[in-house]
C-alpha positions as CSV (number, residue, x, y, z in Angstrom):
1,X,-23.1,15.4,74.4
2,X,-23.2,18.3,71.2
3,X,-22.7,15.5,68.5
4,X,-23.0,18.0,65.4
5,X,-20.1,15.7,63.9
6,X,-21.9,12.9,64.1
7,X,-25.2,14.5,62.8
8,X,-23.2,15.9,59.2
9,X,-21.8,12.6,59.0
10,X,-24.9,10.8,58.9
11,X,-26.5,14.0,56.6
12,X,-23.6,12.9,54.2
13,X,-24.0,8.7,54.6
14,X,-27.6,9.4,53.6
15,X,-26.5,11.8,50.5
16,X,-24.0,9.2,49.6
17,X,-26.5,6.2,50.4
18,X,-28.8,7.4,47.6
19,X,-27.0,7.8,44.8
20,X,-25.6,4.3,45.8
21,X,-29.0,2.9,45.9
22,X,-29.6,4.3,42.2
23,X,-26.0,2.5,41.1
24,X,-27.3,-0.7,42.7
25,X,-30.5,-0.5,40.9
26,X,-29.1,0.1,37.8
27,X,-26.8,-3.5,37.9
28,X,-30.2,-4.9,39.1
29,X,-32.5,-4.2,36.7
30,X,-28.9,-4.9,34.1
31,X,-29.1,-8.1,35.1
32,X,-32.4,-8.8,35.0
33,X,-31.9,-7.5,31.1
34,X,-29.7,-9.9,30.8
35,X,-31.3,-13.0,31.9
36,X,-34.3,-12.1,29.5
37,X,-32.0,-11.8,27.0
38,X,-30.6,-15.4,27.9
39,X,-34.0,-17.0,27.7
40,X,-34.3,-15.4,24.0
41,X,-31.1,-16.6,23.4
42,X,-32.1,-20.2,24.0
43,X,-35.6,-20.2,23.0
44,X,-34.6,-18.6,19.4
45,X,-31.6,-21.2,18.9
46,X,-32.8,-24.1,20.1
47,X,-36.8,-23.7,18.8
48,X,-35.7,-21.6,15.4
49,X,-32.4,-22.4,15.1
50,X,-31.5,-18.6,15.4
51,X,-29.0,-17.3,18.0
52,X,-28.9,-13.8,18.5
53,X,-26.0,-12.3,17.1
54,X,-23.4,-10.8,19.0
55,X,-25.0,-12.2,22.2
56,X,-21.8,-12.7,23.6
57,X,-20.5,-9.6,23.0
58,X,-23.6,-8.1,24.8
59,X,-23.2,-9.8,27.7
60,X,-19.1,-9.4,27.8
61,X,-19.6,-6.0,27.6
62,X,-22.6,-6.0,29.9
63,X,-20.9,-7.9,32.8
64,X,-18.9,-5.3,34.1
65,X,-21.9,-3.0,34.9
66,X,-23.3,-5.5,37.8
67,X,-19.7,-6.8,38.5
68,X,-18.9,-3.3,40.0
69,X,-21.9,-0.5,40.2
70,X,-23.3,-2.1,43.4
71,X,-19.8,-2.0,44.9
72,X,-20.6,0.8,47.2
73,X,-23.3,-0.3,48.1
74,X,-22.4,-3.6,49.5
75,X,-20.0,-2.2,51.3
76,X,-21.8,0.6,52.8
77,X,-24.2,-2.4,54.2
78,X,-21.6,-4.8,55.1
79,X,-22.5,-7.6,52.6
80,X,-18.8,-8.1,51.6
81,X,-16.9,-11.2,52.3
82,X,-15.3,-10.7,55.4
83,X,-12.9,-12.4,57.9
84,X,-13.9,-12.2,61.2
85,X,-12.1,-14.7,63.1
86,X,-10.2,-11.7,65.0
87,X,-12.3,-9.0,64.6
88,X,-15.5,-10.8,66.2
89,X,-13.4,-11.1,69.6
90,X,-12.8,-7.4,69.5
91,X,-15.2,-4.5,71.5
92,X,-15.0,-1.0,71.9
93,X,-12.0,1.2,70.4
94,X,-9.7,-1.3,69.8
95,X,-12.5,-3.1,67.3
96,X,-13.2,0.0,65.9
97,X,-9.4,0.8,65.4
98,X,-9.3,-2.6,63.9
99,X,-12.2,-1.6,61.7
100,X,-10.9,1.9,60.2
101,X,-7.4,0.0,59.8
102,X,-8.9,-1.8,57.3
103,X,-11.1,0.7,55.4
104,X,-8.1,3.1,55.4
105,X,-6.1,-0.1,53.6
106,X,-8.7,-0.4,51.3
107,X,-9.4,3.2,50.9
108,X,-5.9,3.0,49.8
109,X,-6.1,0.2,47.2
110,X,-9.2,1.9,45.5
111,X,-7.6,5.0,45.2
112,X,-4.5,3.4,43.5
113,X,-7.0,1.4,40.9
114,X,-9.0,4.6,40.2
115,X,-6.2,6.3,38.1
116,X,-5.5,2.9,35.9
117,X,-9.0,2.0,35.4
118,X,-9.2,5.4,34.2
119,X,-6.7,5.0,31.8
120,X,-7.7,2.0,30.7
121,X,-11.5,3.9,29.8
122,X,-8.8,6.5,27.8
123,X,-7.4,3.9,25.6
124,X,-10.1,2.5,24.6
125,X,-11.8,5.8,23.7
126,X,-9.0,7.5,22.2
127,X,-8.3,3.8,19.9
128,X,-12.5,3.1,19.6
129,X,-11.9,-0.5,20.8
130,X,-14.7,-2.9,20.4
131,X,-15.9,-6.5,20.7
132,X,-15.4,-8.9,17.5
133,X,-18.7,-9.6,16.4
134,X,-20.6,-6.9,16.2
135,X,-18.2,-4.4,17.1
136,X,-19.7,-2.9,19.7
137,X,-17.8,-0.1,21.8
138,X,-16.3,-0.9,24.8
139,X,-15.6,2.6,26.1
140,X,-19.0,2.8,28.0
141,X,-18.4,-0.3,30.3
142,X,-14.7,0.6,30.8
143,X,-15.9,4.4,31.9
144,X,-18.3,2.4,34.3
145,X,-14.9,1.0,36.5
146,X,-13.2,4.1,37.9
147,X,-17.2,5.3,38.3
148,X,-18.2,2.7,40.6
149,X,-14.3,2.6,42.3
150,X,-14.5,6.6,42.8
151,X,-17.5,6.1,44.5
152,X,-16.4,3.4,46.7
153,X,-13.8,5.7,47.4
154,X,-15.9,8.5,48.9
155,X,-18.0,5.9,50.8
156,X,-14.5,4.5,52.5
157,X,-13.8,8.2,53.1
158,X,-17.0,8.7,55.2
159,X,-16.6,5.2,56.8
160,X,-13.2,6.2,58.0
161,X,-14.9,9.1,59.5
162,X,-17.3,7.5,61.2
163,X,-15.1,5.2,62.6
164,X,-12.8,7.9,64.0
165,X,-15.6,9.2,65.3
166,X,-16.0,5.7,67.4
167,X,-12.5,5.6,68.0
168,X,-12.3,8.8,69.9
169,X,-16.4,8.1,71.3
170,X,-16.4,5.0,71.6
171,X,-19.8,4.9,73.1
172,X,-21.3,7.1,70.9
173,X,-24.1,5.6,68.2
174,X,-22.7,4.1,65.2
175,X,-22.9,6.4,62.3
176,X,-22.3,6.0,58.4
177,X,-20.3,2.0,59.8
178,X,-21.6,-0.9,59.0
179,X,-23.1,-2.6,62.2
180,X,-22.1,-6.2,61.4
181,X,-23.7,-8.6,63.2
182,X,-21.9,-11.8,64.6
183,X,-22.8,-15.3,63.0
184,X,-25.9,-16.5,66.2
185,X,-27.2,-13.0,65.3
186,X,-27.5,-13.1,62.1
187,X,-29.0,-17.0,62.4
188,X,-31.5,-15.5,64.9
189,X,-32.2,-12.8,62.5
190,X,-32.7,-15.1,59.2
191,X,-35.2,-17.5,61.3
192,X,-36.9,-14.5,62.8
193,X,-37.5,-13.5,59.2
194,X,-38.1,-16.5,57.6
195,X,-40.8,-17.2,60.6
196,X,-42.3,-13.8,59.0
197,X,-42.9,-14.9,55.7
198,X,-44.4,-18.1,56.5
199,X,-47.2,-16.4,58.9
200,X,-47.5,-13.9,55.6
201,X,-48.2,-16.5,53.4
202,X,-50.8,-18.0,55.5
């Protein structure tokens, strides 16, 4: 079977899956940032009795980035929270209809947030809102919401496209879904890799 949809689709997953990658690096290494900065924090008020200042506005500021940026990403993988007391019983089209249901619901919801978050980046840009202490700007972490939702967006976009894809094909490869795998799969999984690492160490 000519499967040239299926073969752009994946083209755009990958596209898609590498500027993802870069967002969920960037809250990575953000956090990792920030739990250095919590150890100076500590060390410098409890050894020499001097906190950093504004350290709480730092890390108010700070927490949206990896609150959001790896959004996409997580759900391009599947690593969400999900409910699968239904969905698990279902095979073939009718668990992939069940499956694009729900990404076209949340499609929905994401694109509905994108245009307030937006506005809510406007405000504080057009008033120069910042954090008490040391007044820093708040702009930058507010601009980084409908970022990280828009994205989401497009990555719900090509999910619903590959799911139609399955809907109509349903035996067709998965493309640009996330293959979630059921709860003694992903035991056998974890144990197969955990059995890994201990014959590495050795």
């Amino acid at each position: 079977m000519n499967d040239a949809f299926g073969r752009r689709l994946d083209r755009a997953d990958r596209l898609l899956g590498t500027l993802e990658n870069g967002l969920n690096l960037c809250a990575g290494v953000l956090i990792f940032a920030l739990m250095l900065l919590g150890v100076a924090q500590i060390v410098l008020r409890t050894v020499f009795d001097a906190p950093i200042f504004g350290y709480i506005d730092v890390v108010e500021v700070s927490m949206v980035g990896f609150a959001v940026l790896s959004i996409a990403y997580v759900q391009r993988v599947g690593a969400h929270v999900r409910m699968e007391i239904l969905v698990s019983r279902l095979k073939g089209r009718w668990l992939w209809l069940t499956e694009m249901g729900g990404t076209a619901l949340a499609a929905f919801i994401v694109g509905v947030l994108i245009p307030y978050a937006w506005r809510h980046f406007e405000r504080a840009f057009d008033f120069g809102d910042s954090t008490i202490d040391i007044e820093l700007v708040t702009w930058p972490a507010k601009l980084v919401v409908p970022v990280a939702l828009s994205v989401l967006l497009v990555r719900l976009i090509v999910q619903l496209a590959g799911y139609w894809r399955l809907v109509l094909h349903p035996g067709l490869e998965p493309v640009a879904v996330p293959t979630i795998q059921d709860a003694a799969a992903q035991a056998e999984t974890e144990i197969r890799l955990s059995d890994s690492d201990r014959e590495t160490a050795r």
